[in-house]
N, CA and C atoms of all chains as a GROMACS GRO file, in nm:
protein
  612
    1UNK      N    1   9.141  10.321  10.425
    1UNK     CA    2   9.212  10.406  10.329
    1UNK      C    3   9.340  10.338  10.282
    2UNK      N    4   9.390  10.360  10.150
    2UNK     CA    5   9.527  10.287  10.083
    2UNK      C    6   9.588  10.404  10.020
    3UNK      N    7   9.702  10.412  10.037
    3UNK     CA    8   9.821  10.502   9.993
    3UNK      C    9   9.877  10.444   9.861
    4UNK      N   10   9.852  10.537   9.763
    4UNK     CA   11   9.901  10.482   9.603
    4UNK      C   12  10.025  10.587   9.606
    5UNK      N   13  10.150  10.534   9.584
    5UNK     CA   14  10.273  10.606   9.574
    5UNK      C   15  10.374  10.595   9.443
    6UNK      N   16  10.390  10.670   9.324
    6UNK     CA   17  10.374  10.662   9.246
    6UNK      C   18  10.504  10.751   9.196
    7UNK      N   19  10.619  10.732   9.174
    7UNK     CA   20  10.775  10.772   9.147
    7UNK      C   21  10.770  10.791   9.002
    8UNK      N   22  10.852  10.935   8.982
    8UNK     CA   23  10.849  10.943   8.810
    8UNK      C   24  10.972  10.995   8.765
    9UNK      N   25  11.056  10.931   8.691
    9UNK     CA   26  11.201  10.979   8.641
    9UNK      C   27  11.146  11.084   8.476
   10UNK      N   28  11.170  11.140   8.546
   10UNK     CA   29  11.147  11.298   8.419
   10UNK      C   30  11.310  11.304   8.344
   11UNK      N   31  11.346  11.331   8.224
   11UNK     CA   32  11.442  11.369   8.179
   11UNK      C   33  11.487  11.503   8.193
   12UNK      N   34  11.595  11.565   8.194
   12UNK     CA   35  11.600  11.704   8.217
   12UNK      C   36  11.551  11.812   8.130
   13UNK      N   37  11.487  11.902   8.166
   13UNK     CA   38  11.459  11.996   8.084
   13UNK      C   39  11.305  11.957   7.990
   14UNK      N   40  11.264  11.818   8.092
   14UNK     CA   41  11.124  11.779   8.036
   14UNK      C   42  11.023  11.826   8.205
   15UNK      N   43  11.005  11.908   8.252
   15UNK     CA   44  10.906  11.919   8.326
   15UNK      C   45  10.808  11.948   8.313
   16UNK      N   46  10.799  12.065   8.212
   16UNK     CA   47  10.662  12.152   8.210
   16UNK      C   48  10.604  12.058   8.098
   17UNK      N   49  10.631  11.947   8.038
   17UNK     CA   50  10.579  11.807   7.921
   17UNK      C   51  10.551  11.750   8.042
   18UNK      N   52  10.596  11.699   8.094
   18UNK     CA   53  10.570  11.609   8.192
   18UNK      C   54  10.407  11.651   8.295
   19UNK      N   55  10.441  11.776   8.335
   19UNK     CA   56  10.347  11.824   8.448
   19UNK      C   57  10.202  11.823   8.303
   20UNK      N   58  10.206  11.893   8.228
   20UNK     CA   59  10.119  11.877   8.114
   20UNK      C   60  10.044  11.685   8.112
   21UNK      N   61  10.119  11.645   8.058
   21UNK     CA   62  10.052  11.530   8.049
   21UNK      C   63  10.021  11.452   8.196
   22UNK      N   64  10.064  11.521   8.317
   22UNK     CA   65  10.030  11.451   8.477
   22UNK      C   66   9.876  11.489   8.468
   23UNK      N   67   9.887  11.616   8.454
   23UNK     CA   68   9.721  11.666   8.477
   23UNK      C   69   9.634  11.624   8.405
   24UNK      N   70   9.630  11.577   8.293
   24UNK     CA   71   9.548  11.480   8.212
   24UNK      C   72   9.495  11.418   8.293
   25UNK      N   73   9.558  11.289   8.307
   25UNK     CA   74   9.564  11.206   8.424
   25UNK      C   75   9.507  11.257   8.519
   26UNK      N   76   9.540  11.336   8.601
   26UNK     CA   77   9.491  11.370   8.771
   26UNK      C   78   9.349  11.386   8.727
   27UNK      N   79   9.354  11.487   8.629
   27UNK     CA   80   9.218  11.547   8.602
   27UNK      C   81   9.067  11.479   8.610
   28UNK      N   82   9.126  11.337   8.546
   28UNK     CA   83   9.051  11.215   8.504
   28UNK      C   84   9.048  11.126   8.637
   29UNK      N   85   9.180  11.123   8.712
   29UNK     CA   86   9.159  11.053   8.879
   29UNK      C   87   9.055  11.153   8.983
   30UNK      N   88   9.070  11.307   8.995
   30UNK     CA   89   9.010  11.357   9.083
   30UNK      C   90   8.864  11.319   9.066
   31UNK      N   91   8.784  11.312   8.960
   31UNK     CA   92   8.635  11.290   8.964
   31UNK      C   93   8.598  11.157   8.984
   32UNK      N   94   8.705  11.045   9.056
   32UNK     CA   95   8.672  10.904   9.073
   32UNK      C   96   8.583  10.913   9.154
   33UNK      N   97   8.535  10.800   9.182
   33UNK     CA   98   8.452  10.754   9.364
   33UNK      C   99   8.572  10.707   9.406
   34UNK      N  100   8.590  10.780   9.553
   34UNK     CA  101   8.672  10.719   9.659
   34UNK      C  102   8.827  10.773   9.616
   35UNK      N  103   8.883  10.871   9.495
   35UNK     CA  104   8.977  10.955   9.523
   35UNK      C  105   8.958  11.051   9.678
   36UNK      N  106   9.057  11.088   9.686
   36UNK     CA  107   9.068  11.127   9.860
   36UNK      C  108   9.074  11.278   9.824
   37UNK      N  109   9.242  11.265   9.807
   37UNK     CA  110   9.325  11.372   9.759
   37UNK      C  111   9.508  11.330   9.728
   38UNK      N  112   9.580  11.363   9.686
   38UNK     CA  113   9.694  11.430   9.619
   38UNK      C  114   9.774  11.512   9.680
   39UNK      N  115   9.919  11.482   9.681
   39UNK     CA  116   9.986  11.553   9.697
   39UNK      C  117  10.099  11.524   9.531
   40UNK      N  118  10.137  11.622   9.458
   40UNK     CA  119  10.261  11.592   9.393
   40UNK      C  120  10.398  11.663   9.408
   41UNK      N  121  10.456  11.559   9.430
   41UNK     CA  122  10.625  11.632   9.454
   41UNK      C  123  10.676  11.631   9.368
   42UNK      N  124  10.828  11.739   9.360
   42UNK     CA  125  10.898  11.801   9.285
   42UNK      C  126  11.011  11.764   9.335
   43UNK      N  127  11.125  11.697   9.331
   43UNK     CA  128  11.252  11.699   9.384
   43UNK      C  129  11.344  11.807   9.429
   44UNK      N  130  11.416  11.896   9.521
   44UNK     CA  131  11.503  12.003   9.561
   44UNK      C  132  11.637  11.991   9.457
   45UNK      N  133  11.603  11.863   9.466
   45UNK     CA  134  11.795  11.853   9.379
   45UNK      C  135  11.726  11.810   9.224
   46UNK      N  136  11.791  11.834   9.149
   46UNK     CA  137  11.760  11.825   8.988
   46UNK      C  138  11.835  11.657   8.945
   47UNK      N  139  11.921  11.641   9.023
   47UNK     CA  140  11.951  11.508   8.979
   47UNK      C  141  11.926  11.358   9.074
   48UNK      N  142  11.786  11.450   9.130
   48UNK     CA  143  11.724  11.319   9.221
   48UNK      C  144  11.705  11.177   9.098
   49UNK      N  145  11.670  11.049   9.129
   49UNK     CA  146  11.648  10.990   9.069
   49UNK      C  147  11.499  10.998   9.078
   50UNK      N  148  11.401  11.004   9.152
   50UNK     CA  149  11.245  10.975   9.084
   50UNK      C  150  11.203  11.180   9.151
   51UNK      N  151  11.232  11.251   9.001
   51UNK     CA  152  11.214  11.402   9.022
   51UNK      C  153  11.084  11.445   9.078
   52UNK      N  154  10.982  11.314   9.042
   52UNK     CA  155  10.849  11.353   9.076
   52UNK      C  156  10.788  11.256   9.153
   53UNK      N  157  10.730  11.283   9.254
   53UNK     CA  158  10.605  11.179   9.278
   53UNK      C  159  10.520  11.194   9.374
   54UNK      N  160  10.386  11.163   9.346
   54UNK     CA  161  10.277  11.135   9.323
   54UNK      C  162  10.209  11.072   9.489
   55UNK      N  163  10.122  11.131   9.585
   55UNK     CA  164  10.152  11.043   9.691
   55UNK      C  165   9.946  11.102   9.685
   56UNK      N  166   9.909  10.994   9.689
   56UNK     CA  167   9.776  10.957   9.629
   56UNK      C  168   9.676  10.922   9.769
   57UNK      N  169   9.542  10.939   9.805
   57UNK     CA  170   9.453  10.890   9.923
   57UNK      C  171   9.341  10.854   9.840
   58UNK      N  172   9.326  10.707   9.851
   58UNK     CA  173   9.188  10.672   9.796
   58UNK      C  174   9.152  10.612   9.909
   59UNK      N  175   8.962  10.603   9.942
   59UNK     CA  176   8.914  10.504  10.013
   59UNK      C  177   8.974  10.342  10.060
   60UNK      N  178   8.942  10.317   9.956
   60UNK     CA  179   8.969  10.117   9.927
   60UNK      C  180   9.080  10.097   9.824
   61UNK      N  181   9.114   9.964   9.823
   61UNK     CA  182   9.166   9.922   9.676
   61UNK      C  183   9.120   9.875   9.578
   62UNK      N  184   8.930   9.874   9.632
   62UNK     CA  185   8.868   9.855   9.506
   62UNK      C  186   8.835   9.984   9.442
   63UNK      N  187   8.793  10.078   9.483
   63UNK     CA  188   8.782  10.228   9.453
   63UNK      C  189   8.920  10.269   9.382
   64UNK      N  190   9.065  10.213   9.401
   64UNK     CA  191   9.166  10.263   9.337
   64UNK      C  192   9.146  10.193   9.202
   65UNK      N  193   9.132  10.033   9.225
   65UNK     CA  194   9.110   9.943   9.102
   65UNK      C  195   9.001  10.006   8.984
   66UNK      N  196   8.903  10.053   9.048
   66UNK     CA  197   8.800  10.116   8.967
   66UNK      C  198   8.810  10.210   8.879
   67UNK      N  199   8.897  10.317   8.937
   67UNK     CA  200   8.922  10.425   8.854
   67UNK      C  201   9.085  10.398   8.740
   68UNK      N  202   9.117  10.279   8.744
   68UNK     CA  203   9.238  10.254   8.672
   68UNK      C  204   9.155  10.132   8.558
   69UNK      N  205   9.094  10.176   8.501
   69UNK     CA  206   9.010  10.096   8.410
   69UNK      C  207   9.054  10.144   8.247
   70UNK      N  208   8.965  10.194   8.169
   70UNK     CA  209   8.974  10.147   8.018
   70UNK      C  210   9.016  10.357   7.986
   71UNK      N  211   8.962  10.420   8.090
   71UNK     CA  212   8.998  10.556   8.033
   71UNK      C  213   9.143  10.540   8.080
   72UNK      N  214   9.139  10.516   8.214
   72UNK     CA  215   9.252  10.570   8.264
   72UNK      C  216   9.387  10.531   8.164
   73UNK      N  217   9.368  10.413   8.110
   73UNK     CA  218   9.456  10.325   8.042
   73UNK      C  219   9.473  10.392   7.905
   74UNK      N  220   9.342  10.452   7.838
   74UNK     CA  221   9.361  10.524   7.713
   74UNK      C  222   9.457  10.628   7.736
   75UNK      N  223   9.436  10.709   7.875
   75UNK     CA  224   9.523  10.872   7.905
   75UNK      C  225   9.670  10.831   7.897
   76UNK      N  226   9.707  10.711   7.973
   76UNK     CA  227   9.853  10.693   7.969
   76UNK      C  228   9.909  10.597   7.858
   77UNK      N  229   9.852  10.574   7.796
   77UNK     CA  230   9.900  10.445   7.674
   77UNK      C  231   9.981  10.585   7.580
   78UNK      N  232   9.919  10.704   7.631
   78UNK     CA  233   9.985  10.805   7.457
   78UNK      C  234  10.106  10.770   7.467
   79UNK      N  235  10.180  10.784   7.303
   79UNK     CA  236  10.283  10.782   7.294
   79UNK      C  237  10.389  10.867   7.376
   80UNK      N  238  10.360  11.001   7.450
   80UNK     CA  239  10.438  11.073   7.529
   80UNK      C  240  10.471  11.045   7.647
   81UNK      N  241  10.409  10.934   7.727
   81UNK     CA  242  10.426  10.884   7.828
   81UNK      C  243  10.567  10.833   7.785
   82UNK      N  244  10.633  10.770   7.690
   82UNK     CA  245  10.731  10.662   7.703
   82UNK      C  246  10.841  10.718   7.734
   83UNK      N  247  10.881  10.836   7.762
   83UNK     CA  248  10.972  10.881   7.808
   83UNK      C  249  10.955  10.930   7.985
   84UNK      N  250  10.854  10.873   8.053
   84UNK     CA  251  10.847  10.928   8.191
   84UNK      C  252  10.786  10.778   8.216
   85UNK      N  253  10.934  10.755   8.296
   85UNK     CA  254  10.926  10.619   8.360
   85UNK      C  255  10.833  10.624   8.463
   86UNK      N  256  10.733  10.563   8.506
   86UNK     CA  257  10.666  10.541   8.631
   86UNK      C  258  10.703  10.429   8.736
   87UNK      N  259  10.683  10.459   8.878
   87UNK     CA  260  10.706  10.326   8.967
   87UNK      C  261  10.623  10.303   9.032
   88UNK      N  262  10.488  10.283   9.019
   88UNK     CA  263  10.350  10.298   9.129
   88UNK      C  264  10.368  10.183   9.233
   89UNK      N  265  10.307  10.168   9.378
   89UNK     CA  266  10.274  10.064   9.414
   89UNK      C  267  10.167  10.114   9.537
   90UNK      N  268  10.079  10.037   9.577
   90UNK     CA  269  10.041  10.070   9.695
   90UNK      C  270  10.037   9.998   9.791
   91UNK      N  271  10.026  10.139   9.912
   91UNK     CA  272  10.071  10.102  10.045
   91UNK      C  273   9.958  10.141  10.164
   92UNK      N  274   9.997  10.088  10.253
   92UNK     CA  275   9.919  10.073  10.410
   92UNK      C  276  10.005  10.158  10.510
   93UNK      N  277   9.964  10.250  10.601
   93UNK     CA  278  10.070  10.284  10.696
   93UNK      C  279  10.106  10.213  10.815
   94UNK      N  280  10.199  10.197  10.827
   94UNK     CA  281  10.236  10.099  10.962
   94UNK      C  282  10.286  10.118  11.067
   95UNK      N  283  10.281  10.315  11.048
   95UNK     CA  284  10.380  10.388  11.165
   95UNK      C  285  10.389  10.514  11.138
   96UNK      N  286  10.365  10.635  11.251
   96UNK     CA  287  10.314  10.735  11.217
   96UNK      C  288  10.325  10.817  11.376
   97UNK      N  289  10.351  10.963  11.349
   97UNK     CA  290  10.357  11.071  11.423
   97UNK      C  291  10.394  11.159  11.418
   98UNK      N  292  10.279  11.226  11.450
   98UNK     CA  293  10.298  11.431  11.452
   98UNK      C  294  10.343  11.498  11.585
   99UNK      N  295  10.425  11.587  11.537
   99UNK     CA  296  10.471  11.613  11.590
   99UNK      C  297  10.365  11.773  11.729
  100UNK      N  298  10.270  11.769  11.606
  100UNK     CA  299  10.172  11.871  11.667
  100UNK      C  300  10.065  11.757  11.731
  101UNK      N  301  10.021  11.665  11.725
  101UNK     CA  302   9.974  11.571  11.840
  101UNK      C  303  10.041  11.586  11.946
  102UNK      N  304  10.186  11.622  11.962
  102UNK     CA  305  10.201  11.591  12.105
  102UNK      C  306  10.155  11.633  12.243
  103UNK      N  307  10.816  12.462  10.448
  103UNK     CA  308  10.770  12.319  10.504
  103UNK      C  309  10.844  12.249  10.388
  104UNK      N  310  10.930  12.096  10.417
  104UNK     CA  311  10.979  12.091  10.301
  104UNK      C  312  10.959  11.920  10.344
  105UNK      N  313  10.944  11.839  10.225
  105UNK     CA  314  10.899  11.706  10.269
  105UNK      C  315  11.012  11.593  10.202
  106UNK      N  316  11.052  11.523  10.319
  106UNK     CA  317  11.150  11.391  10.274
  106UNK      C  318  11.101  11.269  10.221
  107UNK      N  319  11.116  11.212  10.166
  107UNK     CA  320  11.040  11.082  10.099
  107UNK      C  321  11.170  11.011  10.073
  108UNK      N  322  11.212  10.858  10.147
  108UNK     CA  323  11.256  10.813  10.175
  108UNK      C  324  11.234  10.678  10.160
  109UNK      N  325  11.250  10.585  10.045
  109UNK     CA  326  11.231  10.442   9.950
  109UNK      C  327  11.302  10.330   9.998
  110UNK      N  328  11.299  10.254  10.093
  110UNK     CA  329  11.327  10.139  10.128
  110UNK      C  330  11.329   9.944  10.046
  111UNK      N  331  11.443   9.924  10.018
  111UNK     CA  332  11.446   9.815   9.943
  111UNK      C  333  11.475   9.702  10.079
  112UNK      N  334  11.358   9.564  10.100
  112UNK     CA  335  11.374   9.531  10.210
  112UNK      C  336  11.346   9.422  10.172
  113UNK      N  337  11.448   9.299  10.181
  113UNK     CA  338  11.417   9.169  10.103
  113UNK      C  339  11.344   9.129  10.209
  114UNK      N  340  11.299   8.983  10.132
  114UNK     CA  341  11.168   8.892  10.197
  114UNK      C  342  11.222   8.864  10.298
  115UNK      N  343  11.115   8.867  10.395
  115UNK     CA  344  11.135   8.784  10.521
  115UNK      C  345  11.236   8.858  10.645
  116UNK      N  346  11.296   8.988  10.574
  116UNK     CA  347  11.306   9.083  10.693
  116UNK      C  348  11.274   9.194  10.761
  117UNK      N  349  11.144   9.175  10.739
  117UNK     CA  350  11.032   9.283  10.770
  117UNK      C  351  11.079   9.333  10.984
  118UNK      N  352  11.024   9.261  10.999
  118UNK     CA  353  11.124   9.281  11.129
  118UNK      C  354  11.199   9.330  11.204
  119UNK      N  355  11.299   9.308  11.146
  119UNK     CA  356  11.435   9.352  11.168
  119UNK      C  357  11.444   9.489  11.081
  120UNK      N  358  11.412   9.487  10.962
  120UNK     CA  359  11.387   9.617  10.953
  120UNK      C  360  11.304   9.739  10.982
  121UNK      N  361  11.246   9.704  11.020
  121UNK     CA  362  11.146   9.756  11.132
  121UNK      C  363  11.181   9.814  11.247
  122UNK      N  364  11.270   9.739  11.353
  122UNK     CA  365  11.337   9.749  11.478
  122UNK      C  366  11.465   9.858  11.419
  123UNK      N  367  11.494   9.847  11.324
  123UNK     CA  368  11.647   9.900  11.266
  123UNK      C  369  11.590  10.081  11.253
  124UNK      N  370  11.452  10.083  11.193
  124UNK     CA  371  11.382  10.223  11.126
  124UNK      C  372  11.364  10.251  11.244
  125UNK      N  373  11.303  10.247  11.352
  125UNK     CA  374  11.264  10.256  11.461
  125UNK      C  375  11.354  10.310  11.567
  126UNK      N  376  11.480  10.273  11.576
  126UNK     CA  377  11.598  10.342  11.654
  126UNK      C  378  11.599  10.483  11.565
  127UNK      N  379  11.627  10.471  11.464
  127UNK     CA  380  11.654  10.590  11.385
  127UNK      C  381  11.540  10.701  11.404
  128UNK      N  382  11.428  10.662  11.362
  128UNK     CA  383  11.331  10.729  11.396
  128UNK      C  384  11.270  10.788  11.541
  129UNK      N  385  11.309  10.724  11.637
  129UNK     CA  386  11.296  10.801  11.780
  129UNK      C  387  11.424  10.886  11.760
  130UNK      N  388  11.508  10.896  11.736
  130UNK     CA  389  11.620  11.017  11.724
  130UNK      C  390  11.536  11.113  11.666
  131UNK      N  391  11.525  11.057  11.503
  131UNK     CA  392  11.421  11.207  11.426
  131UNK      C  393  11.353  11.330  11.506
  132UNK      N  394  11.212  11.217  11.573
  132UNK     CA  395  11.116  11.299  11.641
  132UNK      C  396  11.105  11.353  11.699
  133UNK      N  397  11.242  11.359  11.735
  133UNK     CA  398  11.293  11.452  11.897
  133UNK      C  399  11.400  11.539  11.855
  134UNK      N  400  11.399  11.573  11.707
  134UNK     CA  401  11.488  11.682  11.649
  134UNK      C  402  11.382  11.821  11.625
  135UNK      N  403  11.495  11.950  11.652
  135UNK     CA  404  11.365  12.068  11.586
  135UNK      C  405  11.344  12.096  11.423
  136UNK      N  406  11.222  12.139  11.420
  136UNK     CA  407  11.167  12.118  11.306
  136UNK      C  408  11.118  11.989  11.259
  137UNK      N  409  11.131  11.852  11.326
  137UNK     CA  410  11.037  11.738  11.261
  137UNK      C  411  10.892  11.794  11.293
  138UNK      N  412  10.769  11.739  11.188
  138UNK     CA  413  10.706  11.792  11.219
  138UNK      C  414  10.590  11.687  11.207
  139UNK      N  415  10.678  11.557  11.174
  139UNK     CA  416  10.559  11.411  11.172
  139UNK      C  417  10.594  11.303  11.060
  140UNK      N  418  10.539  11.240  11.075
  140UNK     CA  419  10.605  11.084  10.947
  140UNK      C  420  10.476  11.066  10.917
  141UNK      N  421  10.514  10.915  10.823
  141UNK     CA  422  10.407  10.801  10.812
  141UNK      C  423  10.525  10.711  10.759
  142UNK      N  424  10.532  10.631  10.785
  142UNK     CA  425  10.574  10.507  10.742
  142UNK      C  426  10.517  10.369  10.650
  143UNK      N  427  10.506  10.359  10.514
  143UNK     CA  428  10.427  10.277  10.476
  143UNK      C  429  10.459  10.113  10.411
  144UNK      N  430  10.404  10.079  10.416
  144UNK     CA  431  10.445   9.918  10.412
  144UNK      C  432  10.374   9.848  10.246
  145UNK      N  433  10.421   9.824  10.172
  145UNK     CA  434  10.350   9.798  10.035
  145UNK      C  435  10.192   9.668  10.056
  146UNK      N  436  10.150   9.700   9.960
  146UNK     CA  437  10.065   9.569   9.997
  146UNK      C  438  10.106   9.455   9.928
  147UNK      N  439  10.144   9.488   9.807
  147UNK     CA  440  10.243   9.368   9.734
  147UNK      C  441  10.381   9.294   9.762
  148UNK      N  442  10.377   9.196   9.818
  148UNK     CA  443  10.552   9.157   9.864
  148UNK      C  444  10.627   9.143   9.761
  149UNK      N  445  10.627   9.234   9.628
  149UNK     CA  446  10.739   9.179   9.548
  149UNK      C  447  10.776   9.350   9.500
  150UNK      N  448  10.659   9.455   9.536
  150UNK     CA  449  10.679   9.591   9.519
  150UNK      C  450  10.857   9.630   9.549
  151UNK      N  451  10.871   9.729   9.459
  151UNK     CA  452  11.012   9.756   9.449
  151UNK      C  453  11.043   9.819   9.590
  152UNK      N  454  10.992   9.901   9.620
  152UNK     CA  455  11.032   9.959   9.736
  152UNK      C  456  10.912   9.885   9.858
  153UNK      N  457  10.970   9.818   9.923
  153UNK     CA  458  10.860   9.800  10.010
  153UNK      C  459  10.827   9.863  10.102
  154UNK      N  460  10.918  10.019  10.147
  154UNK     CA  461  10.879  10.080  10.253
  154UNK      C  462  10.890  10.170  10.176
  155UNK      N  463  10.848  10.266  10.188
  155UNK     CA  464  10.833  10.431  10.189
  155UNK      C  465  10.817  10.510  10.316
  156UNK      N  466  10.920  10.572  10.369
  156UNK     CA  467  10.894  10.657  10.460
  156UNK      C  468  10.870  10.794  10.446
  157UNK      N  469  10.730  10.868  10.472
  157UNK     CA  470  10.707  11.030  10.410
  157UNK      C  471  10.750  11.117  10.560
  158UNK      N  472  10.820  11.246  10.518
  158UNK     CA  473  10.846  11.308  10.670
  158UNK      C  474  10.838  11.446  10.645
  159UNK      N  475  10.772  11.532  10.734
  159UNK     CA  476  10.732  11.640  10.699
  159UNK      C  477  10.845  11.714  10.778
  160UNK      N  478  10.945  11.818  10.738
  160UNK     CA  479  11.003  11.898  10.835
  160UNK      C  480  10.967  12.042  10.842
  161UNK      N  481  11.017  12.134  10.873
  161UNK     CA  482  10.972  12.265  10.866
  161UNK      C  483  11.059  12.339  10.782
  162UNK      N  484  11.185  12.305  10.751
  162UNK     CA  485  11.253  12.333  10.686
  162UNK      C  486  11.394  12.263  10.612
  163UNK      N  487  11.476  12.322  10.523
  163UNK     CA  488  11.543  12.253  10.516
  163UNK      C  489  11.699  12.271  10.580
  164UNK      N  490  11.681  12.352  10.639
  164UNK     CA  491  11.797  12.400  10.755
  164UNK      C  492  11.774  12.282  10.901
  165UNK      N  493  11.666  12.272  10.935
  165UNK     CA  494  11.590  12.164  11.027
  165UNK      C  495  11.675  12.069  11.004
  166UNK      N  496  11.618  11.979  10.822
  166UNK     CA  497  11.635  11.845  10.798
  166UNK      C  498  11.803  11.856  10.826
  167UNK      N  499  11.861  11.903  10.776
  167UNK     CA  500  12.041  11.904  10.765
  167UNK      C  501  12.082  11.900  10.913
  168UNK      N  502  11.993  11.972  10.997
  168UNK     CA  503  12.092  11.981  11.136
  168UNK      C  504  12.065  11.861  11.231
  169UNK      N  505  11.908  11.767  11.132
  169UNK     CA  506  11.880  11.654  11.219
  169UNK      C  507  11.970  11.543  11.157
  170UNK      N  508  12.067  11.564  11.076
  170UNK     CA  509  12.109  11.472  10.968
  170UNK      C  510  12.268  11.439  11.010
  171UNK      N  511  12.291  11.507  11.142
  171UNK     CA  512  12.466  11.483  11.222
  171UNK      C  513  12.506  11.397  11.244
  172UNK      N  514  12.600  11.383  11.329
  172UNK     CA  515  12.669  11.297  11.347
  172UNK      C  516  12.630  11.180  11.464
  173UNK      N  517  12.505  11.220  11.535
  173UNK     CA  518  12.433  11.104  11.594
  173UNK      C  519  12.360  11.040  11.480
  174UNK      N  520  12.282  11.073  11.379
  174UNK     CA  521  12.230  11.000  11.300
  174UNK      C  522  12.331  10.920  11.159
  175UNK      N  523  12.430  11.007  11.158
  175UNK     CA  524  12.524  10.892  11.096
  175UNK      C  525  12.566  10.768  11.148
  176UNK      N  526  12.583  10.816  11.292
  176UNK     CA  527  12.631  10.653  11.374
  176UNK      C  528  12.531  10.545  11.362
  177UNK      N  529  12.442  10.597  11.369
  177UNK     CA  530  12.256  10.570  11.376
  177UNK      C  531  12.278  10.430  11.249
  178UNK      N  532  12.272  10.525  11.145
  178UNK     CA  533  12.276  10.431  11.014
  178UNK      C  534  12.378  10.357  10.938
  179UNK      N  535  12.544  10.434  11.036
  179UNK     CA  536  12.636  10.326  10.981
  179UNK      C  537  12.644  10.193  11.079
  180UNK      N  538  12.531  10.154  11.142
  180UNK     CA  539  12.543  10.021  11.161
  180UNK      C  540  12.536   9.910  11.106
  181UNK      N  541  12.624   9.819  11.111
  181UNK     CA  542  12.671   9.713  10.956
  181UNK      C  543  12.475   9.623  10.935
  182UNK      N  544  12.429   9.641  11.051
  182UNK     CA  545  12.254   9.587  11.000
  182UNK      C  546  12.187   9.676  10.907
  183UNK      N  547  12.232   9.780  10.864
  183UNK     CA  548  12.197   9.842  10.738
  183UNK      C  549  12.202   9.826  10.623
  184UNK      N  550  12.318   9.705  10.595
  184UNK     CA  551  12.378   9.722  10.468
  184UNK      C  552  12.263   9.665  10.392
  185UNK      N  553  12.192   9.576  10.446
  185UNK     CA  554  12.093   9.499  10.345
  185UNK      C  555  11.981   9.589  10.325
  186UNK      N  556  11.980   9.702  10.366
  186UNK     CA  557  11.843   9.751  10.329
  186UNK      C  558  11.898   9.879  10.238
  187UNK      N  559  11.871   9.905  10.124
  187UNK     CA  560  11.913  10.005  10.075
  187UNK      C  561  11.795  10.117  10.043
  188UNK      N  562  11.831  10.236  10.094
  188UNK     CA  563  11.738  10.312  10.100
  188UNK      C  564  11.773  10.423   9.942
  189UNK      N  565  11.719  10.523   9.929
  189UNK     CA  566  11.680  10.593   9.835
  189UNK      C  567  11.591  10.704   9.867
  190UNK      N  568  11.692  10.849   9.917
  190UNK     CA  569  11.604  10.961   9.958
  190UNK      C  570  11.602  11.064   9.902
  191UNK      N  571  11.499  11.167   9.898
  191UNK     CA  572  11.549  11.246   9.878
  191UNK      C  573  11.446  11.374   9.888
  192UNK      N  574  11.464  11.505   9.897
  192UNK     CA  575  11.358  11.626   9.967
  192UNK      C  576  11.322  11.707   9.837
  193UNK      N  577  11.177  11.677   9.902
  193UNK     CA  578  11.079  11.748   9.800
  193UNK      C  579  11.001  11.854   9.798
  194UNK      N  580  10.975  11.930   9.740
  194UNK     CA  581  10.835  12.061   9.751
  194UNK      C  582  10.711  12.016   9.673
  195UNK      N  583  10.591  12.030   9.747
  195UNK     CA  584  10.442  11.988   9.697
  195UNK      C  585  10.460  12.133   9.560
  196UNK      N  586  10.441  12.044   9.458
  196UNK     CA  587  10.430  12.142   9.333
  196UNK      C  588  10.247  12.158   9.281
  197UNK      N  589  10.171  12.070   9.333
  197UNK     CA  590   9.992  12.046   9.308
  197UNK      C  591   9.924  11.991   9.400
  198UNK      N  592   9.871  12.020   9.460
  198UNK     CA  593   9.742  11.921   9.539
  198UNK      C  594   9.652  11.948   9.523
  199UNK      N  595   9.557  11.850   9.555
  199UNK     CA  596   9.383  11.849   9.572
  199UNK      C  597   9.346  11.766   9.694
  200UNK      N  598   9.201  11.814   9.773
  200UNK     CA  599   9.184  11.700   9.800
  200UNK      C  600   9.017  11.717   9.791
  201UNK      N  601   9.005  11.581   9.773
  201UNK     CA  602   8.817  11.567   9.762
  201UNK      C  603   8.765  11.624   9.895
  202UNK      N  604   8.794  11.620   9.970
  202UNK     CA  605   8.737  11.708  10.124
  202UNK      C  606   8.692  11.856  10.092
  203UNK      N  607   8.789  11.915  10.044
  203UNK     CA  608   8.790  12.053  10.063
  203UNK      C  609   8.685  12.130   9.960
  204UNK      N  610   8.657  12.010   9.897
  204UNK     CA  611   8.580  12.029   9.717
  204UNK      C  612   8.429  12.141   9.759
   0.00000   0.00000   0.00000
């Protein structure tokens, strides 16, 4: 499994644009092969720097590579994206514990 | 339940040491009330902006503040910090899915 983590600077008073054009997107990631599941965050404080993000479970990184192809690329190329900076990268966990395991 | 997400900037070649540095800090965490578990993730790209991401689940946000005193300030004003600059901040799940539950 690979962790896609994915930071989004929203402008103020752009959320409900923003969450609009996320679900596009998700909509088009949830029916991949090898999407997992999703979590999306919301920041507590309004003047966080990345207000949103995106914490992603796919199988592989070829299964992530797969579904970031020629649609996925049409959904985010719209012109409305250019105001919602993205910071994607993915990750591996390297350290971990619950506290209800114990 | 309120979740911390926590962005680590960690130049080349001190994986390590920053590692050993998260690690003091983090046995304090786990043994605060209300932690309720981590993951710690490591990028797969060495040039990714944040190369760590730490996700932490607490129970609240009265929890996170009272684990956030004056042992964990000492914690992190140690001058081996300065090179790693972190970037935090607490979030609420605003959407999820996951392919499991489908």
């Amino acid at each position: 499994m690979v962790r896609y983590i994915n930071l989004f600077e929203v402008p103020e008073g752009r959320d409900d644009e923003f969450m609009a054009m996320f679900l596009q997107v998700n909509a088009h990631m949830t029916a991949q092969p090898g999407y997992l599941g999703h979590r999306m965050h919301r920041a507590l404080a309004p003047d966080a720097r990345y207000r949103y993000v995106n914490y992603v479970e796919w199988a592989s990184v070829d299964d992530f590579k797969a579904a970031h192809g020629e649609e996925f690329r049409a959904l985010v190329s719209k012109p409305e994206w250019r105001d919602f900076v993205a910071t994607p990268a993915l990750y591996d966990v390297v350290h971990e514990h619950s506290a209800v395991s114990n």
